[in-house]
C-alpha positions in Angstrom: -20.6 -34.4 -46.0 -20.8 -30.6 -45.9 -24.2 -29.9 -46.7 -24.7 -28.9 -43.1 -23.0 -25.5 -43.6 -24.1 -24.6 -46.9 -26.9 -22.1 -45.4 -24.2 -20.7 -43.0 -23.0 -17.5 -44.5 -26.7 -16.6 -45.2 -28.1 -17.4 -41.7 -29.4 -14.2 -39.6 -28.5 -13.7 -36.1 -28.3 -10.7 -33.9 -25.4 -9.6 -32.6 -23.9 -6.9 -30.5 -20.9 -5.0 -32.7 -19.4 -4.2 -28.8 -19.8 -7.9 -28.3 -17.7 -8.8 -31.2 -14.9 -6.7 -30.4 -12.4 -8.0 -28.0 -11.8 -6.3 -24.7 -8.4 -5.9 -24.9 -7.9 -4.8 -28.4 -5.7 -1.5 -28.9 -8.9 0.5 -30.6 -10.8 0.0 -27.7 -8.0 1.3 -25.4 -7.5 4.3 -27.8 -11.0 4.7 -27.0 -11.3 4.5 -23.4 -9.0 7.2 -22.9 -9.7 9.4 -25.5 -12.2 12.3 -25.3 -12.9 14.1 -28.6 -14.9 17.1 -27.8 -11.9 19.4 -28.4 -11.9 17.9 -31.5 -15.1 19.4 -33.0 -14.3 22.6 -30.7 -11.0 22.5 -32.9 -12.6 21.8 -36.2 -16.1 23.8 -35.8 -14.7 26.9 -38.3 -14.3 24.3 -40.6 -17.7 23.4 -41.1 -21.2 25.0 -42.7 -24.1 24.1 -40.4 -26.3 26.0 -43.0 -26.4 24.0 -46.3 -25.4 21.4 -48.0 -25.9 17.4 -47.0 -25.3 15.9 -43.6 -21.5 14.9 -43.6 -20.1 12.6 -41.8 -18.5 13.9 -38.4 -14.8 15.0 -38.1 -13.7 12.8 -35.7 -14.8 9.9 -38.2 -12.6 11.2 -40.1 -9.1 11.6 -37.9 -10.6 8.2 -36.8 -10.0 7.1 -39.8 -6.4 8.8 -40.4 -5.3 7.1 -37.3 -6.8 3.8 -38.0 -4.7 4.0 -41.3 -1.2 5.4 -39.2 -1.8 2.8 -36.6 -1.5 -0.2 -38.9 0.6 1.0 -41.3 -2.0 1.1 -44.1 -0.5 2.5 -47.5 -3.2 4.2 -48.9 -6.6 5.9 -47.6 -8.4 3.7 -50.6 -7.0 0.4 -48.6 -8.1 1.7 -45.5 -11.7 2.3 -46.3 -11.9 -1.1 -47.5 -10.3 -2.8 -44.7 -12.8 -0.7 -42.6 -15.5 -2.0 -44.8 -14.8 -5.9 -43.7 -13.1 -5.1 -40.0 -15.8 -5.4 -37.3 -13.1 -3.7 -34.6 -12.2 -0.6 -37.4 -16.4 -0.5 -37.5 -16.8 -0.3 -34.0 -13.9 2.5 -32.8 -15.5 4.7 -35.6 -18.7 4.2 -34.4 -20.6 2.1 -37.2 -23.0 -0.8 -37.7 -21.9 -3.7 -39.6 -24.2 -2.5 -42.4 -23.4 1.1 -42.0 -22.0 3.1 -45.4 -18.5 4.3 -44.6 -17.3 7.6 -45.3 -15.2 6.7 -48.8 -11.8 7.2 -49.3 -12.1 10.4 -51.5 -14.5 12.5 -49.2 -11.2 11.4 -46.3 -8.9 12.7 -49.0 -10.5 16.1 -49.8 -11.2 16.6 -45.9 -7.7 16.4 -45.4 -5.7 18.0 -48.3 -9.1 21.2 -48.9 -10.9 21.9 -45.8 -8.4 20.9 -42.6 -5.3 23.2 -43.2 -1.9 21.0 -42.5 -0.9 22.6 -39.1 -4.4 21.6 -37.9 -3.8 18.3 -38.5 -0.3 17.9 -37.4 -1.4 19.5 -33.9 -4.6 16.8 -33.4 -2.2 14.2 -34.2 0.5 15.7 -31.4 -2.2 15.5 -29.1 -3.3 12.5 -29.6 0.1 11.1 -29.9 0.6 12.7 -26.5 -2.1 11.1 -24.8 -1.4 7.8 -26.1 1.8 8.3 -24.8 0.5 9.7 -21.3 -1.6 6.7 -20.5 0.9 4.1 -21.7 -1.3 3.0 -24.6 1.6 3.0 -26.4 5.0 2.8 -25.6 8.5 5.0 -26.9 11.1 2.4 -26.0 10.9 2.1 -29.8 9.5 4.1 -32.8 9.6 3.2 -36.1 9.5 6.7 -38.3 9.5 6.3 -41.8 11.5 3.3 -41.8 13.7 4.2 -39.6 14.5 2.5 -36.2 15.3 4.7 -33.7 15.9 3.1 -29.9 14.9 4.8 -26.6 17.6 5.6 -24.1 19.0 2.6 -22.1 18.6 4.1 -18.8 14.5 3.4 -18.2 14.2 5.5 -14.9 15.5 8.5 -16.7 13.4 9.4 -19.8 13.3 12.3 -22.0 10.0 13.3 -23.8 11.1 14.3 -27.3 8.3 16.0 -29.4 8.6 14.7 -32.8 6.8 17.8 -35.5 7.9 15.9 -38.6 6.2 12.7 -38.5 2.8 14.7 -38.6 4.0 16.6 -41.4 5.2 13.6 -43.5 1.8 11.6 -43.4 0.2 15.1 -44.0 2.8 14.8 -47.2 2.0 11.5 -48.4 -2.0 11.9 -47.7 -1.6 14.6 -50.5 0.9 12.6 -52.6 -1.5 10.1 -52.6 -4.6 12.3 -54.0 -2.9 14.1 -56.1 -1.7 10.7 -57.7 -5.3 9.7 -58.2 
């Protein structure tokens, strides 16, 4: 009775990867507003133009940082292979369905060897900051490390509290986690 969709999962079609990602999903508003040329400004010094392979670029990278904070993925090893089958993960780092994925440990020595901790804590300020700015997400309520912390109850008067240690403990755990390896 099912013989009709035996072939199915090998059966070649051509498809658009910005076609299969819906319009309204978070990624693509991240995406819309963000403008990452002061990110390679930023991280430039980092990098040798003058040997060695073709790397991926750093954006990919903090890309794939914030794809992990976003949806409260434990590990960078569970994020690269959520990436591997998630079309919208594919698409806001800027990858073909078929395209090889930075792995897991070339994120982790990025982040704990060549990127010092303060760098990274500032990118993810800013970009914190300009989600916040264009109301991409909200901070009625934040979650930090477990912890639920509400937003004052009087919305016409809001305070914008910078906070420097959530940068600092996923910084932590990015090197508790390779160091564990």
């Amino acid at each position: 009775m099912e013989q009709w969709r035996r072939g199915a999962r090998n059966e070649a079609i051509i498809a658009d990867l910005e076609a299969l990602v819906p319009q309204g999903h978070l990624l693509r508003k991240i995406e819309k507003v963000m403008d990452y040329e002061w990110l390679y400004e930023w991280l430039d010094p980092y990098y040798c133009h003058t040997n060695g392979r073709p790397g991926a670029g750093p954006v990919v990278f903090i890309k794939m940082a914030l794809i992990q904070h976003l949806y409260g993925i434990p590990s960078l090893r569970q994020t690269y292979q959520r990436i591997q089958g998630t079309r919208s993960y594919r698409w806001f780092l800027g990858y073909s369905l078929l395209g090889k994925i930075p792995h897991f440990a070339t994120v982790s020595y990025v982040f704990c060897q060549r990127f010092p901790e303060e760098l990274f804590a500032e990118i993810f300020e800013r970009i914190l900051n300009k989600a916040l700015n264009y109301r991409i997400v909200g901070p009625s309520i934040i979650f930090i490390d477990g912890t639920h912390i509400r937003a004052s109850a009087n919305k016409k008067k809001s305070q914008k509290v910078k906070v420097k240690k959530t940068p600092k403990v996923y910084a932590k755990q990015l090197r508790e986690e390779v160091n564990a390896e």
